[in-house]
C-alpha positions as CSV (number, residue, x, y, z in Angstrom):
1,X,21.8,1.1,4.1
2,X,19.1,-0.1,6.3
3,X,17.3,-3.0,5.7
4,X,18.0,-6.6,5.3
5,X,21.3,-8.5,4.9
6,X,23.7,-11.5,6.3
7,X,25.9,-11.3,8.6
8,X,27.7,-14.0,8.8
9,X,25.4,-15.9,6.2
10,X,22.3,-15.2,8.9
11,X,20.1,-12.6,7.3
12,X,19.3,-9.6,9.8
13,X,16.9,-6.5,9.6
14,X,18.8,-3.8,10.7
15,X,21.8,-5.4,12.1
16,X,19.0,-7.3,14.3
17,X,19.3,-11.3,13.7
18,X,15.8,-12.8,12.4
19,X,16.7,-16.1,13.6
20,X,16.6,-14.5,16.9
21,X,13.3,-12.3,16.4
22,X,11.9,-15.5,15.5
23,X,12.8,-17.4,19.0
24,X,11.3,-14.6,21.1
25,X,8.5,-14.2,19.0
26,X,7.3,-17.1,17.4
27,X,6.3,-18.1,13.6
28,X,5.0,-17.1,11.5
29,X,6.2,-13.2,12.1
30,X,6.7,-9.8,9.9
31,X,9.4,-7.7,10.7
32,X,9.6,-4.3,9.6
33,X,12.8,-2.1,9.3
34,X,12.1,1.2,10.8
35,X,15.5,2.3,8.9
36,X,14.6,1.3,5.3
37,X,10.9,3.1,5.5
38,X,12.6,5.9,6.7
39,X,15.4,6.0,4.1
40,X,12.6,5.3,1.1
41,X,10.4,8.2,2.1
42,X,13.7,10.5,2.2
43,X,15.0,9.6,-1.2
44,X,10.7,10.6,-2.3
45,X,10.5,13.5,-1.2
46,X,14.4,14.6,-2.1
47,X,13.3,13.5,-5.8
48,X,10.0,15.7,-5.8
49,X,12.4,18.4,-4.9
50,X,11.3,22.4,-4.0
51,X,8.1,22.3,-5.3
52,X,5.4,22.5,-3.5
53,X,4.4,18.7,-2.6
54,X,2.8,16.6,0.2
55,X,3.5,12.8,0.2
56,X,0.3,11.3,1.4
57,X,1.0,7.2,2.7
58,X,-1.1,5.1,1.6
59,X,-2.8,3.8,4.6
60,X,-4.4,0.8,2.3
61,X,-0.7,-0.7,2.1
62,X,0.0,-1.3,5.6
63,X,-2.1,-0.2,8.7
64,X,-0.6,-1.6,11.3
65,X,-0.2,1.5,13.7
66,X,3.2,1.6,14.5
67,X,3.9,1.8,10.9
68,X,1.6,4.7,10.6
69,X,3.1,6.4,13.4
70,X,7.0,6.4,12.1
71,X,5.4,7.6,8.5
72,X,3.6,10.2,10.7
73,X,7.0,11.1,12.9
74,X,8.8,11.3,9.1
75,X,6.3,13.7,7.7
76,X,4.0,12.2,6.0
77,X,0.8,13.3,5.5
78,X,-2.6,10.5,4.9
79,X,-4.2,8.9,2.2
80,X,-7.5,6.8,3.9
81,X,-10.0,4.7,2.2
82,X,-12.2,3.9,5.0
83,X,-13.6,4.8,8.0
84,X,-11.2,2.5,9.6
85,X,-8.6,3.9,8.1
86,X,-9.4,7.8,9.3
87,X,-9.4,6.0,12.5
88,X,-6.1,4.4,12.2
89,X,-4.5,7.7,11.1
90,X,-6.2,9.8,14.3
91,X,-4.8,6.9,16.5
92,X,-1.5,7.5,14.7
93,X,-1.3,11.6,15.1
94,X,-2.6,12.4,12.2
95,X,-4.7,15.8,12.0
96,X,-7.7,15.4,9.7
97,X,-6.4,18.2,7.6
98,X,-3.6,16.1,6.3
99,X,-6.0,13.4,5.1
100,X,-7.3,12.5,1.9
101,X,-10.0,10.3,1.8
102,X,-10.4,8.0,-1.2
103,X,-12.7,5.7,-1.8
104,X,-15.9,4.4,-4.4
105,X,-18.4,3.4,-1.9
106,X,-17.8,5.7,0.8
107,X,-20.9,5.3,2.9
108,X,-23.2,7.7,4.7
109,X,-21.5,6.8,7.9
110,X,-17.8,7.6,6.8
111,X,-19.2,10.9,5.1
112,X,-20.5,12.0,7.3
113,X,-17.2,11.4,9.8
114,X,-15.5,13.0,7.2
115,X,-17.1,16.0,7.6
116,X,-17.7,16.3,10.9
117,X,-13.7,16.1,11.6
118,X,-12.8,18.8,8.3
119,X,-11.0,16.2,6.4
120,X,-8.2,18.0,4.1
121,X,-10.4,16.5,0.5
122,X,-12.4,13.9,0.2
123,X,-12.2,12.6,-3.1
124,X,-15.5,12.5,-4.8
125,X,-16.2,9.1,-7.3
126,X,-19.5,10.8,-8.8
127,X,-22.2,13.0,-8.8
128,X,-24.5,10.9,-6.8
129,X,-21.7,10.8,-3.9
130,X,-21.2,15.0,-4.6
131,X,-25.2,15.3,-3.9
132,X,-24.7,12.8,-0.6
133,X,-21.4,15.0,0.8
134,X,-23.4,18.4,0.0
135,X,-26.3,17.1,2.0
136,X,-24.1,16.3,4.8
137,X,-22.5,19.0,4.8
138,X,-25.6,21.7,4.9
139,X,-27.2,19.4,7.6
140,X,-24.0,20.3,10.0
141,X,-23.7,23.6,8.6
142,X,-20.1,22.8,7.1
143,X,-18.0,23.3,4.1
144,X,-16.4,20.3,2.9
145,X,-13.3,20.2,0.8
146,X,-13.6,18.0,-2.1
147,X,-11.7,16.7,-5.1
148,X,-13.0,15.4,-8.2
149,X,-11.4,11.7,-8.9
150,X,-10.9,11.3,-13.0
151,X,-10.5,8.0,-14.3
152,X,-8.3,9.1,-17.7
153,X,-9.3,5.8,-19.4
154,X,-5.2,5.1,-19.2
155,X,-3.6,1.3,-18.8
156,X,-0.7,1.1,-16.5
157,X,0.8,-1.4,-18.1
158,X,0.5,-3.6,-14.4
159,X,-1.6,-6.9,-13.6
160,X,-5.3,-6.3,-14.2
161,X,-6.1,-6.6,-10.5
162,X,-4.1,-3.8,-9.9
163,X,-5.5,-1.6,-12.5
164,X,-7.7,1.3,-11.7
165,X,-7.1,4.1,-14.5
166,X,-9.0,2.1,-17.7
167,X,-12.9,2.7,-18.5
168,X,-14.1,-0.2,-17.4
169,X,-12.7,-0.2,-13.6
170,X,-15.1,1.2,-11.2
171,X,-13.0,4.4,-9.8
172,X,-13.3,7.8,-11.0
173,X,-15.5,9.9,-13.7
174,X,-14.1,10.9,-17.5
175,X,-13.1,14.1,-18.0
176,X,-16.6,15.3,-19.8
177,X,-18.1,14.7,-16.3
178,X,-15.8,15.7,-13.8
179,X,-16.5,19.3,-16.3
180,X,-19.9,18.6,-15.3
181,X,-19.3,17.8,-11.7
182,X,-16.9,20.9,-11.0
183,X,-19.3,23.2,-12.5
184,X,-22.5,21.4,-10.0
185,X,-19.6,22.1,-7.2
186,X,-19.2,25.6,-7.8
187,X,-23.0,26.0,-7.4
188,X,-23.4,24.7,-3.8
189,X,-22.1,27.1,-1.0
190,X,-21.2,24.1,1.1
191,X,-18.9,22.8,-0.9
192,X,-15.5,23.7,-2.2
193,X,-13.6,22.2,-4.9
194,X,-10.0,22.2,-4.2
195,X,-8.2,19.8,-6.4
196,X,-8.3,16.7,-8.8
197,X,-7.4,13.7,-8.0
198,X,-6.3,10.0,-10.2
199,X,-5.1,6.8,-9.3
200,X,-4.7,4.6,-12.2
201,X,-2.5,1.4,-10.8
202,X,-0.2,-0.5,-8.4
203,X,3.2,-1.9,-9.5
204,X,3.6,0.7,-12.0
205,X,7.0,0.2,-14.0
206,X,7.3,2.6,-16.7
207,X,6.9,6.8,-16.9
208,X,4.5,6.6,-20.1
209,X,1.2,5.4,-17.9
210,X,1.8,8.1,-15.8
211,X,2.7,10.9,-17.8
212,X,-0.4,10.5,-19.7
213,X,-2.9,9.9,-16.6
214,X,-1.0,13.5,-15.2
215,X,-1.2,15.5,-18.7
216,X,-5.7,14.7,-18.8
217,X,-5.5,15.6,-15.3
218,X,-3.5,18.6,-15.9
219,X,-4.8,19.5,-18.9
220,X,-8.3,19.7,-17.3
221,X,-6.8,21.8,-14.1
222,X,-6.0,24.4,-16.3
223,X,-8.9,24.7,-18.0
224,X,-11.2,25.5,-14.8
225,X,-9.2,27.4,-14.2
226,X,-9.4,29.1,-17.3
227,X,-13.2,28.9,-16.5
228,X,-13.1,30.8,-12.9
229,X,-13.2,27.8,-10.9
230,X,-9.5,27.0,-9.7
231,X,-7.5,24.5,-7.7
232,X,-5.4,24.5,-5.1
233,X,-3.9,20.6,-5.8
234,X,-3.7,17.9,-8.7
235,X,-3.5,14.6,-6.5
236,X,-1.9,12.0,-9.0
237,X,-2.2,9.2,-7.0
238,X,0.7,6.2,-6.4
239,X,2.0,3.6,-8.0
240,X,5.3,3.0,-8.4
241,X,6.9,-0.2,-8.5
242,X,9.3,-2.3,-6.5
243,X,11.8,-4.5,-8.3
244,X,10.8,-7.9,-8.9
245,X,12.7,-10.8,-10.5
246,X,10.4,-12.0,-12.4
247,X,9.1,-8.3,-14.6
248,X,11.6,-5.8,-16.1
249,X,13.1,-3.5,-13.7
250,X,10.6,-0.5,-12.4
251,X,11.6,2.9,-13.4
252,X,13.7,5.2,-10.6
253,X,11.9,7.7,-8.3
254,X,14.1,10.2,-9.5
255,X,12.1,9.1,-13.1
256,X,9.3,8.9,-11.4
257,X,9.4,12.5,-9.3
258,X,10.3,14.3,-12.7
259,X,7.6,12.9,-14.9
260,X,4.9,14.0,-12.4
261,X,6.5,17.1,-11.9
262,X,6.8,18.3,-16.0
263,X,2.9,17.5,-16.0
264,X,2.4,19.7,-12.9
265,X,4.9,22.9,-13.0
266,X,2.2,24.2,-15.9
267,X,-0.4,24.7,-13.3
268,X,1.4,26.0,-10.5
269,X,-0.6,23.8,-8.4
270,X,0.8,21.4,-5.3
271,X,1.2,17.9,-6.4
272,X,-0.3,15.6,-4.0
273,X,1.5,11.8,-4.1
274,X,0.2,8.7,-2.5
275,X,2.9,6.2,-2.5
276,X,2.5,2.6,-0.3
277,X,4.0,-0.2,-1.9
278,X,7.2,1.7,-2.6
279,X,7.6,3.2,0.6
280,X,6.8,-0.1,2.9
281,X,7.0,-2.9,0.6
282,X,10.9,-3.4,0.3
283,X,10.9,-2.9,4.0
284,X,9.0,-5.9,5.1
285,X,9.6,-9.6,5.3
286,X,7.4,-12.2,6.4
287,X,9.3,-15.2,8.5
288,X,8.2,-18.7,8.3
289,X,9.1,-22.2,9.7
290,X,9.5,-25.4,7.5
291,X,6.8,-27.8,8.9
292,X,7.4,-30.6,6.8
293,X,9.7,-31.3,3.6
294,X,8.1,-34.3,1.6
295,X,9.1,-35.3,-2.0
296,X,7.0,-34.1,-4.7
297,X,5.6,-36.6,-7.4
298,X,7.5,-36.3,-10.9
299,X,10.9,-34.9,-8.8
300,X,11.4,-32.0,-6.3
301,X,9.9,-31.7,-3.0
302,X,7.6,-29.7,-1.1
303,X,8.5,-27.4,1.4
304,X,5.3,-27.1,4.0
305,X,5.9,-24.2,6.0
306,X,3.8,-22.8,8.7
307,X,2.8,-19.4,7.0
308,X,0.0,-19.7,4.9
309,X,-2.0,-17.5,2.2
310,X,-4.6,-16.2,5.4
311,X,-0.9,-14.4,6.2
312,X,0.1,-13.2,2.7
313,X,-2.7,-13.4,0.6
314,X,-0.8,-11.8,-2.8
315,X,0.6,-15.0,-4.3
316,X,-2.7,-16.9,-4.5
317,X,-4.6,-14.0,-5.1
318,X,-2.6,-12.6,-8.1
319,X,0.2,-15.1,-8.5
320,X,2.7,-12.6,-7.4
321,X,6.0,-13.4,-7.3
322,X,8.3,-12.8,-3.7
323,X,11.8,-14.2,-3.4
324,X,11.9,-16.5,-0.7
325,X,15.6,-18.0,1.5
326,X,16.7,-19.2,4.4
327,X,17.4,-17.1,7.0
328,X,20.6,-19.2,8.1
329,X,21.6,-21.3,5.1
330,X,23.0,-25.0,5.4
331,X,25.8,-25.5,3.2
332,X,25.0,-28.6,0.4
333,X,23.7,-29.5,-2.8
334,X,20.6,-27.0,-3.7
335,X,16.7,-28.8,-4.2
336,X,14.2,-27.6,-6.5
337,X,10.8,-27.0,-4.6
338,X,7.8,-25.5,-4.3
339,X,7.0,-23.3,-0.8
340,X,3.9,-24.4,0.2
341,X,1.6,-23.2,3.4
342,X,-1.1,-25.4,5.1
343,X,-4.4,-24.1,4.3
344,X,-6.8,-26.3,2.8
345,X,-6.6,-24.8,-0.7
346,X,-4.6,-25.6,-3.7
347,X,-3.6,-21.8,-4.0
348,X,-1.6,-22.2,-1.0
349,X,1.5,-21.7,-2.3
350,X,4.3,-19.2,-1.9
351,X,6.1,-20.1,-5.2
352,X,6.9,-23.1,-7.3
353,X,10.3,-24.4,-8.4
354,X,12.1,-22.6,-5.9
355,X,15.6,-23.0,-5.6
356,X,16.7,-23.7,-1.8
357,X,19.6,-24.5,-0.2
358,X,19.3,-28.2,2.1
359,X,16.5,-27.6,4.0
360,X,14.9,-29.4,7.1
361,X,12.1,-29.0,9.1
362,X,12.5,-26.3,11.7
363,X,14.4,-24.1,9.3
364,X,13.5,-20.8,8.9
365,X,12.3,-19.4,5.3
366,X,12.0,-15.4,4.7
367,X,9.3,-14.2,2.1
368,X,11.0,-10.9,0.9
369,X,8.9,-7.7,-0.3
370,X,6.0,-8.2,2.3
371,X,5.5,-5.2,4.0
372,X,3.1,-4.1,2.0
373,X,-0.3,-5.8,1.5
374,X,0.6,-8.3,3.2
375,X,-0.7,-8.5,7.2
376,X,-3.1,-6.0,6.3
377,X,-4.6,-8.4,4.0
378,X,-4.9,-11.4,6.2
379,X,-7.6,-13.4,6.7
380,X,-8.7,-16.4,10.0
381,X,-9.7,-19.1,7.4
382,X,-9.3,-22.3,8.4
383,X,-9.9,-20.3,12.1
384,X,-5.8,-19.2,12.0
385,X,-5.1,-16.8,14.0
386,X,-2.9,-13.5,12.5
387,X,0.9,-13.1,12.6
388,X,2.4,-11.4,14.5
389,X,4.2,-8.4,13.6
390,X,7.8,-6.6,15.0
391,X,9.6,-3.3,13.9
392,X,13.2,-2.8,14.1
393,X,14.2,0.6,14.9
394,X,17.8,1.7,16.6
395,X,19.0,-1.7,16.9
396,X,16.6,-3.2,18.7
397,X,13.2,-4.9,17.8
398,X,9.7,-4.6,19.3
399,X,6.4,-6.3,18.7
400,X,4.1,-4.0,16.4
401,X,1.0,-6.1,17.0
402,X,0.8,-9.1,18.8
403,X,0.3,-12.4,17.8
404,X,-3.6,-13.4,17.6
405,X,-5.3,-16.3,19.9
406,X,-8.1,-18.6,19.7
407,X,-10.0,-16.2,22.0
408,X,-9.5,-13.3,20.1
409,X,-11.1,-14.9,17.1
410,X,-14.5,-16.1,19.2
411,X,-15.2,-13.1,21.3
412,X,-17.3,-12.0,18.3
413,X,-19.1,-15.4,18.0
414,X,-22.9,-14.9,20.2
């Protein structure tokens, strides 16, 4: 198994010691495991079986480009939300035909990029954005692939941040007027609808959420087909979750696989995926130095490190739990503490009542589960500059993206 684990009590990423990644190149750092993405998009696309499937990587969960490029080198095809994004996934190999681009406020700009380069389906949010694509497209004298994104009005169970698929989130149309929409499709030459398309979540633990987002979705395939207007894909999205300690365990991908795949066999259509989290997220730690260790009022101390929540945004911003330990342990009594960074901001903290071994300043920490929205969520507040980040592939590591300066952040500034 690839991935991290001691040897010799020091924790390594793919037989690779962290303590020594960390030396060469600096703190705070995320390190990647070539080896464990690869593994995780295997043991996907094993579980989805012989039918007819493309997994699409959700771009969103971790852009850095040499992470693109070993999804792209594994087989992957592209799920983009942005301009940005399409950019990224060119830069990484990526032809345009592989892409699905996603998004509710795609703007005139990116539409029109989008159609210029024959993306595979842009996934259309409503009728006023259907109206903007079809104008593109007759201006340039295109047809445009599109997909209608349904928002089943179904609660994946997951924090509400992380919701899409319920009535009130902004993504998608109800059934009654994707109807409406696919019908309005089918009566502009430029256009061509090729699929459906629903997203309802991140961190998704249990089949039921999905089965019933996939069953409206599939339901409604059938019927335009039924009507004379048929697909070529149901898209039905991402979403599966990673173990963490703290929520009941996530269903397997082999549970996952076969729930999409009862809902989709029916239709005889290709099922589009759109995994990120799952695919990158177990494969990523962030590495951080203890600044400072200072007792905290009432008992406990605080363990000031040099990471802070403009590297890894997702504990402040949704109070998400990540198991954090020393990369080289020091044997003695355990302290209670809370893993704190040092931005100016309360909500800089990695967790609270953490239980660490002896710990000094110097002393290396590792934030597990960080390779996804994690440096592609980073922010220069308090003017810090970003991480750097490393991949580990065949034994030995190399650096991904290098660390930001001072400069970097001010050649902007007139």
């Amino acid at each position: 198994m690839a991935g991290f684990v001691r040897q010799q009590t020091v924790l390594t990423c793919d037989g690779v010691s962290l303590e020594a990644i960390a030396r060469a190149a600096g703190t705070p750092v995320y390190v990647y495991s070539a080896g464990a993405i690869a593994e995780r998009f295997a043991e996907l696309d094993r579980a989805l079986g012989s039918w007819p499937h493309r997994i699409h990587y959700a771009i969103k969960a971790n852009a850095t480009l040499a992470v693109v490029r070993l999804l792209r080198r594994l087989g992957a095809s592209a799920d983009v939300n942005s301009g940005g994004e399409i950019d990224v996934a060119r830069r990484a190999g990526f032809d345009p035909a592989e892409m699905v681009f996603t998004g509710v406020g795609k703007t005139a700009a990116e539409l029109e990029r989008a159609v210029e380069l024959g993306i595979g389906a842009v996934n259309a949010e409503s009728s006023g954005e259907i109206g903007r694509i079809d104008a593109i497209a007759r201006a340039r004298g295109r047809v445009v692939r599109v997909a209608l994104r349904v928002n089943p009005d179904v609660d994946a169970e997951t924090h509400p941040g992380i919701a899409t698929g319920l009535h009130a989130a902004k993504f998608g149309v109800t059934p009654d007027v994707a109807r409406a929409m696919a019908r309005d499709i089918a009566s502009r030459p430029a256009l061509r609808l090729v699929g459906l398309h629903v997203h309802i979540g991140s961190q998704i633990r249990s089949p039921a959420p999905l089965a019933g987002a996939a069953a409206v979705v599939c339901d409604l395939a059938r019927e335009l087909a039924a009507a004379g207007l048929p697909l070529e894909h149901v898209d039905l999205g991402g979403g599966l979750g990673i173990p963490v300690a703290t929520d009941p365990p996530p269903m397997s991908v082999e549970t996952y696989a076969s729930t999409l795949l009862a809902a989709v066999r029916p239709t005889g259509l290709r099922l589009l995926v759109e995994p990120g989290r799952w695919l990158v997220g177990p494969a990523g730690v962030l590495v951080t130095a203890v600044v400072d260790v200072k007792p905290r009022p009432g008992g406990g101390w605080f363990v000031i490190v040099d990471a802070g929540m403009t590297d890894f945004l997702r504990p402040a911003l949704y109070g998400a739990w990540h198991a954090i330990e020393a990369v080289a342990p020091r044997p003695g009594p355990a302290l209670e503490a809370d893993v704190v960074g040092p931005v100016c901001e309360t909500t800089d903290i990695f967790g609270a009542d953490r239980t660490l071994p002896p710990t000094e300043a110097g002393d290396l920490l590792v934030i597990r589960d960080a390779g996804a929205y994690g440096a592609v969520m980073a922010s220069n507040y308090n003017r810090r500059p970003s991480a750097a980040e490393v991949i580990v592939e065949d034994g030995r590591w190399t650096l991904a993206r290098r660390r930001q300066t001072i400069d970097d952040l001010l050649q902007w500034d007139v």
